[in-house]
N, C-alpha and C positions, 0 to 999 in steps of 0.2 A: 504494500500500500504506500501511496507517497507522503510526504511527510509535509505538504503545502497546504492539506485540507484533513479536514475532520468531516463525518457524517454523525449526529445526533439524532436522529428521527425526521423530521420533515426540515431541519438545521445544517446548510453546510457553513464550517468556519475554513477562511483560509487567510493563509498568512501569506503577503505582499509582499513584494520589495517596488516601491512605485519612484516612477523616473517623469518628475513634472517638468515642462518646457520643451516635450517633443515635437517635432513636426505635426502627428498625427497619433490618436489614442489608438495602442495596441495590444496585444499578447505578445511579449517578446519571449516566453520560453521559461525554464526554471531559471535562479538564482540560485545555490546554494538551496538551503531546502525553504525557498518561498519561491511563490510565481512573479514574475518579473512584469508590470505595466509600465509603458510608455502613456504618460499623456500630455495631450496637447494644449492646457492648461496649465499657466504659470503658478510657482508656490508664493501665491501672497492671497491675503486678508480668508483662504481655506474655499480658494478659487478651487484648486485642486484636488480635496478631500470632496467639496460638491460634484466636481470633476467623475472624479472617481467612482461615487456612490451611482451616479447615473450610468455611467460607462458599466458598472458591474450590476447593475440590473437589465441592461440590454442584453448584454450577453447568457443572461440565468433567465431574460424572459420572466421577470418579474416585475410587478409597480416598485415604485423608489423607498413607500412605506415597508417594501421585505427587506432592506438591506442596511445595515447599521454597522456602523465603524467602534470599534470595541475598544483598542489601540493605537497608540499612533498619530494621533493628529496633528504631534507637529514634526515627526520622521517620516522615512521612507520606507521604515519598515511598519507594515502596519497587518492587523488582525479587522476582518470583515467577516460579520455573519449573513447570508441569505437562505429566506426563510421560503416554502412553499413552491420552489423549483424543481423539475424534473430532469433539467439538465446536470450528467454527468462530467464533476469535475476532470475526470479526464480526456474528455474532449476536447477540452479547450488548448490542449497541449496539441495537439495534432490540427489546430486551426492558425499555426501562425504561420 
């Protein structure tokens, strides 16, 4: 099992390593044992962290209300739970 997400019941958590001031919001792959995001939102006033929360429910296919940042909010490494998703975290590794 990889070591960037946890499953809880209807709860995934994973653990990030996010890269704000990219060209464009992506999946760029593991980090070390987190998922590595690119986004294309700068880190000021938690442009970013909003950045993010959106970008990680697009891709789980969730509203913005399933997805809550645990950790993190003023690092790059950070801990996100999405809640009521069907998407398999590992998926998302064979999408970039």
């Amino acid at each position: 099992m990889a070591e960037w997400y946890r499953r809880r019941d209807e709860v995934v958590s994973l653990t990030l390593h996010v890269q704000p001031g990219a060209k464009r919001s992506e999946i760029a792959g593991l980090h070390g044992d987190a998922l590595k995001i690119r986004l294309a939102a700068p880190p000021i006033e938690g442009r970013a962290n909003e950045a993010l929360l959106k970008f990680i429910a697009g891709i789980f296919a969730v509203p913005l209300r399933n997805v809550e940042l645990h950790q993190g909010s003023q690092s790059r490494h950070k801990v996100v739970s999405v809640s009521g998703s069907s998407i398999d975290p590992e998926s998302l590794i064979s999408r970039q």
